[in-house]
C-alpha positions, 0 to 999 in steps of 0.5 A: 754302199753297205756299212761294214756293221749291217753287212756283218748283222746281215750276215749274222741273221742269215746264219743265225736263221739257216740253223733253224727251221727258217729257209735262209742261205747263209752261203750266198751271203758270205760268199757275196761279203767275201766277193765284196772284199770291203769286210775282214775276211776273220771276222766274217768266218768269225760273224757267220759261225756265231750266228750259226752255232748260236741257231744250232743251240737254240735247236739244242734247247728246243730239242731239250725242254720241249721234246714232250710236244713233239707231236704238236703242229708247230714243233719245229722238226717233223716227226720223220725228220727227227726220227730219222735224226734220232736214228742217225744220232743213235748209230753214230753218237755224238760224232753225227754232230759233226755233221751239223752244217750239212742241210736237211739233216743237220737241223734235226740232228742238233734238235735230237742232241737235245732231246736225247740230253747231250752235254751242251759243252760237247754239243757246243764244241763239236757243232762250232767245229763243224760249222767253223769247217764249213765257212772256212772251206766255203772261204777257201773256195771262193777265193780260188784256194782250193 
């Protein structure tokens, strides 16, 4: 039987990495600790967007200090990715962040807040909204609630 401290951690890392450019399904994880029943569900709503907003700002700071090597191999997000995501960014704000729990946009949407200088605190909480939202709805299915 899984300890409640590697279920969290695993939960953690897997959230940790779906918000960067790491493939990973923090969903499936969740929704299986949750199934389990053998882990507070706060805490796992709490683990999930911590690890999750906390990938999304190491985005941001890539985004922020090494946007100047965005044509190198190895940046992150593809040059159409973020340009796309720059375009979305410009058109709708800051408020696109809310939009940064939703795949394949989402990643380069929190990398382009950072190139294009958006006030971490701002960032910080509208990407935590955001991200809290989709595990709490993601919750909320899964226990037959909605």
């Amino acid at each position: 039987m899984i300890t409640a401290l590697a279920a969290y951690l695993a939960l953690f890392l897997a959230a940790f990495l779906a918000a960067t450019i790491v493939p990973a399904q923090s969903e499936a994880v969740l929704v299986g600790l949750i199934l389990a029943g053998d882990q507070s569900l706060p805490v796992l709503l709490l683990v999930a967007t911590t690890g999750n907003v906390l990938g999304s700002v190491v985005n941001w700071l890539l985004g922020r200090f090494i946007e100047h090597f965005r044509n190198r191999p190895w940046f992150p997000v593809s040059a159409d990715k973020l340009a796309r995501a720059e375009a979305w960014y410009r058109r709708f704000g800051i408020w696109s962040l809310l939009l940064s729990w939703v795949p394949v946009i989402g990643d380069p949407l929190t990398v382009v807040a950072g190139v294009l200088r958006t006030p971490f605190l701002t960032f910080l909480a509208l990407v935590t909204l955001a991200k809290a939202g989709r595990y709490a709805v993601l919750a909320a299915v899964t226990l037959g609630l909605m």
